[in-house]
C-alpha positions as CSV (number, residue, x, y, z in Angstrom):
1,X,33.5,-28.8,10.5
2,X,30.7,-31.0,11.5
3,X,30.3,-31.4,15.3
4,X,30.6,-34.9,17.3
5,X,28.0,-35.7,18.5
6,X,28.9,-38.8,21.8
7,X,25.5,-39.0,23.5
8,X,24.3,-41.7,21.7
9,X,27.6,-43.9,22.7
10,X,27.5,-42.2,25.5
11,X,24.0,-43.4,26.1
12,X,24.6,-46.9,25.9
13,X,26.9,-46.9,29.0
14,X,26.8,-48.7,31.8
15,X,27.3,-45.8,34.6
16,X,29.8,-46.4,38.1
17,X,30.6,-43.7,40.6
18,X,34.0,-44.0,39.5
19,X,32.8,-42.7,35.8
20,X,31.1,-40.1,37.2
21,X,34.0,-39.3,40.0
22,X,36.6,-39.1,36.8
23,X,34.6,-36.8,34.7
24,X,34.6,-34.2,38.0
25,X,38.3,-34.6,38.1
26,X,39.4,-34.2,34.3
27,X,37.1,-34.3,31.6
28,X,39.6,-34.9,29.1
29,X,40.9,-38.1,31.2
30,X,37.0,-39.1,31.3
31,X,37.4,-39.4,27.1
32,X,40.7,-41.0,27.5
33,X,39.2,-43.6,29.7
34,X,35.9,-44.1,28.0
35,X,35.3,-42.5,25.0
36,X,38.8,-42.4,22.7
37,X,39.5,-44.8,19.9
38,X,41.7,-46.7,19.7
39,X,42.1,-47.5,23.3
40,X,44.8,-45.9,25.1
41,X,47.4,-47.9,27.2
42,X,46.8,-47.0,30.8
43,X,50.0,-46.7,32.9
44,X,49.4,-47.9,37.1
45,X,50.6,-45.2,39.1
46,X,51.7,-45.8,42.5
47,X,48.6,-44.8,44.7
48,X,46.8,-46.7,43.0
49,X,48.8,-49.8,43.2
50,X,49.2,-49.6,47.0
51,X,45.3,-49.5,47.1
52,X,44.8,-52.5,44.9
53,X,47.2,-54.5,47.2
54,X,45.5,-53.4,50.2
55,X,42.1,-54.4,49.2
56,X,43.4,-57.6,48.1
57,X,44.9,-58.3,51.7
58,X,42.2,-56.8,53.4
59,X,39.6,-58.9,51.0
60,X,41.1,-62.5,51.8
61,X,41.4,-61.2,55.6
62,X,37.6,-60.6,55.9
63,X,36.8,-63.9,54.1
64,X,38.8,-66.0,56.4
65,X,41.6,-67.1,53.6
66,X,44.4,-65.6,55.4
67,X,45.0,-65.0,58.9
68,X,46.7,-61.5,60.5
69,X,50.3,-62.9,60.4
70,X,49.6,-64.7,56.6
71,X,48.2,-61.1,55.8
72,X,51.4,-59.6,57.2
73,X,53.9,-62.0,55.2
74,X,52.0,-61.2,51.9
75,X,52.4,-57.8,52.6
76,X,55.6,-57.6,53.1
77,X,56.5,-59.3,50.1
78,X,54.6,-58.1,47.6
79,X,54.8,-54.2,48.7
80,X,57.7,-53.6,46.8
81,X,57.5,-55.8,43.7
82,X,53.6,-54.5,43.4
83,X,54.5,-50.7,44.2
84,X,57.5,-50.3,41.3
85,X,55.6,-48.1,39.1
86,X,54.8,-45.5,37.3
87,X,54.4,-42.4,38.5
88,X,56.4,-43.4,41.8
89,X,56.4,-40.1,44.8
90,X,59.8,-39.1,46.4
91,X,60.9,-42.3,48.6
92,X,60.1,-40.3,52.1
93,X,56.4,-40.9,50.7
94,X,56.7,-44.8,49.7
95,X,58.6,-45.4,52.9
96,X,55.4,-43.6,54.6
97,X,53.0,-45.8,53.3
98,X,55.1,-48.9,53.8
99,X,55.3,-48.3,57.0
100,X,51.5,-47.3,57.3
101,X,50.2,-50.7,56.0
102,X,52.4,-52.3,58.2
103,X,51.5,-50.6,61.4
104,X,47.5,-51.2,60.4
105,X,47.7,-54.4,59.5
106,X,49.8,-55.3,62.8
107,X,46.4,-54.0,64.8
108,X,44.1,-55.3,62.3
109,X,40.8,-57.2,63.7
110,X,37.7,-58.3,62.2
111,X,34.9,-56.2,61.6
112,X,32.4,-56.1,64.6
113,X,29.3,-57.3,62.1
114,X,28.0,-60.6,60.9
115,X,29.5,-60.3,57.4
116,X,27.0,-60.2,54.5
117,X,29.3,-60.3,51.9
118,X,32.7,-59.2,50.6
119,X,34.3,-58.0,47.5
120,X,30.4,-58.5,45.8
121,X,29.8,-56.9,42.0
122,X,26.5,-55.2,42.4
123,X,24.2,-54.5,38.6
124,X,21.7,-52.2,39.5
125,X,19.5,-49.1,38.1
126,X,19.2,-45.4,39.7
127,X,16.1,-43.8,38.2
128,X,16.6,-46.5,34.5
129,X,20.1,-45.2,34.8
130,X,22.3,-48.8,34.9
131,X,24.9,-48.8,37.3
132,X,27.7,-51.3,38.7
133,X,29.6,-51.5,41.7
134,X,31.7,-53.4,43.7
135,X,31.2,-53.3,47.6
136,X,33.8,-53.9,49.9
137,X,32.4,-54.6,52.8
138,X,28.4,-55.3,54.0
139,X,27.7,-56.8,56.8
140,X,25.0,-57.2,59.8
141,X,24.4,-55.1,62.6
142,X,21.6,-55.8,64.9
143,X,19.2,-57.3,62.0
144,X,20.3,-54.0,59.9
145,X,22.9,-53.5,57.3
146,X,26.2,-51.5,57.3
147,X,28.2,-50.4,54.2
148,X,32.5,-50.8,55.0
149,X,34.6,-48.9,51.8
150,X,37.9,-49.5,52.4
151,X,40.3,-46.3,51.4
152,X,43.9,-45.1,51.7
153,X,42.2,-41.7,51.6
154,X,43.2,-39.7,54.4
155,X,39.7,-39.2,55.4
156,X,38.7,-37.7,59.4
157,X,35.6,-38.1,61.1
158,X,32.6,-35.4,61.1
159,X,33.9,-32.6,63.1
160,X,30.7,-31.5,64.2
161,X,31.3,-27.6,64.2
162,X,28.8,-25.4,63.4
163,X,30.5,-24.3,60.1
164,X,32.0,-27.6,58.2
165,X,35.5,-28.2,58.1
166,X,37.1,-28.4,54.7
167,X,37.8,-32.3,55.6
168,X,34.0,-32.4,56.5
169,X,33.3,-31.7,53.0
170,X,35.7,-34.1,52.1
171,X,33.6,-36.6,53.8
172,X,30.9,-35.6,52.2
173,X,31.8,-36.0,48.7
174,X,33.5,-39.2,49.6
175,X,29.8,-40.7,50.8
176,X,28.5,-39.9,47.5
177,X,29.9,-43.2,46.6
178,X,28.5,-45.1,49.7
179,X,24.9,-43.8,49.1
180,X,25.1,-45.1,45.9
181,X,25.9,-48.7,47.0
182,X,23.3,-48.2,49.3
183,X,20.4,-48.2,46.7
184,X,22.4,-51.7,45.3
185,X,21.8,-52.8,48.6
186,X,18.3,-51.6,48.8
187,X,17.4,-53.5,45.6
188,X,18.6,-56.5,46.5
189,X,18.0,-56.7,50.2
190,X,14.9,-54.9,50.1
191,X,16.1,-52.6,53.1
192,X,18.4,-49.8,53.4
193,X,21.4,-49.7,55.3
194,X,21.7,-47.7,58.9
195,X,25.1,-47.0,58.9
196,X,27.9,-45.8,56.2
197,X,31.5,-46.6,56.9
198,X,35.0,-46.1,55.7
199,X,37.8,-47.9,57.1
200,X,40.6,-45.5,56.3
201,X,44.0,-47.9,56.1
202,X,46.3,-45.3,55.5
203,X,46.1,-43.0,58.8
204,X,44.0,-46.0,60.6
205,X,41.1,-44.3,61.0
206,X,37.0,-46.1,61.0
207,X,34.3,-43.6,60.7
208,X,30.6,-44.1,61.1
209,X,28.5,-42.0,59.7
210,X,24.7,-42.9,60.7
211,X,22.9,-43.1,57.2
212,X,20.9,-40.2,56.2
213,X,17.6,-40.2,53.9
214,X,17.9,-36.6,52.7
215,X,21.6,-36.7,51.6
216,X,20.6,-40.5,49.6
217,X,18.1,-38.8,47.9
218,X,19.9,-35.5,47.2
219,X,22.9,-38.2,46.3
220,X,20.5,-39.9,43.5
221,X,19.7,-36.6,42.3
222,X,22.9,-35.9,41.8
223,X,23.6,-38.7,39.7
224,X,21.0,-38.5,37.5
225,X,22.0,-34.6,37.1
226,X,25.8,-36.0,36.2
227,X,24.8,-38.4,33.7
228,X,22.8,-35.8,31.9
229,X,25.7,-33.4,32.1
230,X,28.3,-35.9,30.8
231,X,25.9,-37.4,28.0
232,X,25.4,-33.3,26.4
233,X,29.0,-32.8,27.1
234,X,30.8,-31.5,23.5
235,X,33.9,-30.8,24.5
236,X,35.8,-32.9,27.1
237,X,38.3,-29.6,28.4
238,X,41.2,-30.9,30.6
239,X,42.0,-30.0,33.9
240,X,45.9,-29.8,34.4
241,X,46.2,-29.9,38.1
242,X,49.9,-31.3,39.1
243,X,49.0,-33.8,41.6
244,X,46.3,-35.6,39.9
245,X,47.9,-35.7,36.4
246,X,51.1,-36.6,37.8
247,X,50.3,-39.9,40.2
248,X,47.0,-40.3,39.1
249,X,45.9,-40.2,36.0
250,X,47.0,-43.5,33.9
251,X,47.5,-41.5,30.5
252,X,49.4,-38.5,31.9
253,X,52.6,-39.6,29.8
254,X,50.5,-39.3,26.3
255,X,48.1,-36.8,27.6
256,X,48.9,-34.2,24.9
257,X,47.7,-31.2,27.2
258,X,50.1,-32.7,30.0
259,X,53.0,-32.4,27.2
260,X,52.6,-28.9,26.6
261,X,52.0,-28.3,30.2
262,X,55.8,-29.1,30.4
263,X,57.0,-27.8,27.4
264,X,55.8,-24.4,29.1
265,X,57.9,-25.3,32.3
266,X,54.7,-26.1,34.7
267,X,56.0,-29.5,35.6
């Protein structure tokens, strides 16, 4: 049988960190999502419903469209309707996060920076490669720019230890995305940003993370090595992992390799 051959499709694309992030986490899903005809319907799953509704709050909070108690109203009525889905965890873990948006956005302020913009689609190009992204958050800090992703991500701040933690390295794949976003912000501001942030609205959390020249080049590097990887890629393998394919992945429920997975009892 005559091999496929996707690069020149795949070649065409236009690349996201997102794209790149869903290749690392299940080939097969990658094809799902981007390269399977016909399209495949794509089910919401619950975490990331409660993200979508966040960032929607959190985006009308920074643009001034809704103040702290309007922000709080709309939460609480749209958390359930919005959170009935697919792929729904044990209700000890919805309760959780119920109760987790509701404490942050009780203590909510505004960001301490002179905002920029919010919620902005970036089209941009890493080495020719053409990329898109939508930045949460940029905003001014003493005549310099600051990057703000907003994440229900249990993320932690830089431990500093000698030998980094496991939720240091975390940290470190997570700013993969924010050096990206800060070439967007480089070709259209002309200046890179100083500082790297992620306001974490699940455990309440805001780390700062000074921005680094070695780790946004080694970050380009890397993306231009992923594209390459994906575009020779012949054979999209899955990666059955429980979590991920259970309250993650949109097409888990016609995944064919998540069928057999619990045909043989693995589910």
């Amino acid at each position: 049988m005559e091999e496929i051959s996707y690069r020149p499709l795949i070649e065409t694309m236009v690349w996201s960190y997102s794209r790149l992030e869903i290749f690392d986490d299940c080939p097969y899903r990658w094809f799902l999502s981007y390269i399977h005809t016909p399209k495949m319907h794509k089910e919401e799953k619950f975490y990331a419903a409660y993200g979508l509704l966040m960032h929607d709050l959190l985006e009308k909070f920074y643009k001034g469209q809704i103040s702290k108690d309007e922000m709080m109203i709309s939460y609480l009525t749209r958390f359930v309707k919005e959170t009935d889905v697919a792929g729904k965890p044990r209700s000890s873990i919805v309760e959780s996060y119920f109760k987790s948006g509701k404490e942050y956005i009780s203590n909510i302020k505004p960001l301490p920076y002179e905002t920029v913009s919010v919620e902005e689609t970036f089209n941009f190009n890493i080495e020719g490669i053409p990329f898109t992204g939508r930045i949460d958050y940029i905003g001014l800090e003493d005549g310099e720019y600051v990057i703000v992703d907003n994440k229900s991500r249990n993320l932690k701040p830089r431990s500093k230890r000698k030998n980094p933690t496991v939720k240091d390295k975390e940290l470190d794949t997570m700013l993969r995305q924010l050096y990206i976003y800060a070439e967007a912000v480089r070709q259209k501001y002309g200046k890179l940003p100083k500082k790297l942030c992620f306001n974490c609205f699940k455990n309440g959390e805001y780390i700062e993370e000074p921005f680094n020249e070695d780790t946004f080049h080694e970050t380009l590097s890397w993306v231009k090595n992923k594209v390459e990887e994906i575009s020779g890629a012949d054979d999209f393998y899955p990666n059955v992992e429980f979590f991920s394919c259970r309250y993650l992945c949109g097409y888990s429920y016609d995944c064919c390799y998540t069928q057999t997975s619990e045909r043989k009892g693995g589910y």
